[in-house]
N, C-alpha and C positions, 0 to 999 in steps of 0.2 A: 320693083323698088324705085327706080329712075321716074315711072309716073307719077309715084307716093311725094317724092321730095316737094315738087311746088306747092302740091295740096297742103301736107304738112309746114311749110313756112308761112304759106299765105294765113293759115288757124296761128299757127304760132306768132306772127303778125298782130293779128286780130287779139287776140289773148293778152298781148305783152298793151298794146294800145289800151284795150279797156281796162285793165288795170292802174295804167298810167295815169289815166284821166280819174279813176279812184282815187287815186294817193293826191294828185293836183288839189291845192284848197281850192277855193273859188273864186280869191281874190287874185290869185295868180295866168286863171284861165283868161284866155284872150277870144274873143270875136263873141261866141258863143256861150251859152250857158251849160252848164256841168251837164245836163239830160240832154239837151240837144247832141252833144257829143256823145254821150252815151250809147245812142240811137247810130249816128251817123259811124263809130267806131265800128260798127258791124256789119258795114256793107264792106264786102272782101276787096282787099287792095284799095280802093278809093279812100276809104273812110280815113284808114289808119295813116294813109297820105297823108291826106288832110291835116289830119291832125296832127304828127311832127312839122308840118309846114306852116300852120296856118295856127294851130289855137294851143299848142302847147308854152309853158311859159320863156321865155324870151334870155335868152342864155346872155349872164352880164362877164367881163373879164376873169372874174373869180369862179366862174361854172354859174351853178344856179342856187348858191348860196354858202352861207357857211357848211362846213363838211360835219356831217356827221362824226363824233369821236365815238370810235367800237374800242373799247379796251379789257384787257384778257382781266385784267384786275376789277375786282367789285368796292364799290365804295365802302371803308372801315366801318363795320357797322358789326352788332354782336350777332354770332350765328345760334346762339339760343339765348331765350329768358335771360338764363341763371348766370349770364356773360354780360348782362347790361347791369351797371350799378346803379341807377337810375330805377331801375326795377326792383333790384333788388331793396333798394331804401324803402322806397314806397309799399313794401312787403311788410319789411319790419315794421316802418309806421302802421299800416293795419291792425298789425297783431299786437303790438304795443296797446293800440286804442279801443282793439277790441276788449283786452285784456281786462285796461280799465275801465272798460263798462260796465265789463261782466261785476269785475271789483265794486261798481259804485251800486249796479241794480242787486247784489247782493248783501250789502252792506245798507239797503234802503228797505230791504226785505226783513231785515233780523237787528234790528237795532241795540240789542241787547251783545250782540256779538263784537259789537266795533269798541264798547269802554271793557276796559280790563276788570277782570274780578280780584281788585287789590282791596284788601278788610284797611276801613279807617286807620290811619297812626294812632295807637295810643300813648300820654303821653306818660314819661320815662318817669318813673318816681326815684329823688335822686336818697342814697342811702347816706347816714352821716358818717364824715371823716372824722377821723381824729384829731385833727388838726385841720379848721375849716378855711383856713384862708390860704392853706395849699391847695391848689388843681394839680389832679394827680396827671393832667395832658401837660404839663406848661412846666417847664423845666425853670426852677427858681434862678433871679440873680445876682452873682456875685459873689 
């Protein structure tokens, strides 16, 4: 095991290097270009030198930028469909529209079906009163 350990750091070395230079954008990389590094990351011990020394990006007062924020909370957002109202509206509106479609291509289909079957007014033939100049509605006065 005692012989395993330097092997194992130097690959572990190497691994954590080439990685690093993944995650690096390009605009941050110093000397060399992203593949050059690549290449050069995998010569054991030397390379990975290197590269914390020479081409990794250049550490300012604040580390190496704004800090990542991990937080255990997820942004308030609905965890299904039928929790967003937004969704929800947009449903009813559908069905609303569809509804009146169906309304309007059926009502365009049967046109007979849209005017009501009411039989003409006839008109009222009035009978004589007894007395013509009373309206039997119209309560006299005085």
């Amino acid at each position: 095991m005692p012989r395993a350990l330097p092997i194992l750091v130097i690959v572990g070395l190497a691994i954590y290097s080439f990685f690093d230079v993944l995650q690096t954008t390009d605009d941050r990389i110093r000397r060399f270009p992203r593949t050059a590094w690549l290449v050069l990351v995998l010569v054991p011990v030397v390379g990975a030198t290197l590269w914390f020394m020479l081409g990794r990006p250049v550490r300012s007062r604040n580390g190496y930028g704004p800090p990542r924020v991990i937080t255990l909370r997820s942004p308030t957002r609905p965890s299904a469909p039928d929790d967003d109202n937004a969704f929800l509206k947009r449903l009813d509106e559908e069905a609303w529209k569809r509804k009146r479609d169906e309304g309007r291509a059926k009502d365009a289909a049967n046109p007979a079906a849209t005017t009501p079957n009411i039989d003409p007014v006839k008109p009222v033939k009035k009978k004589p009163d007894s007395d013509p100049g009373i309206d039997p509605g119209v309560a006299p006065v005085g």
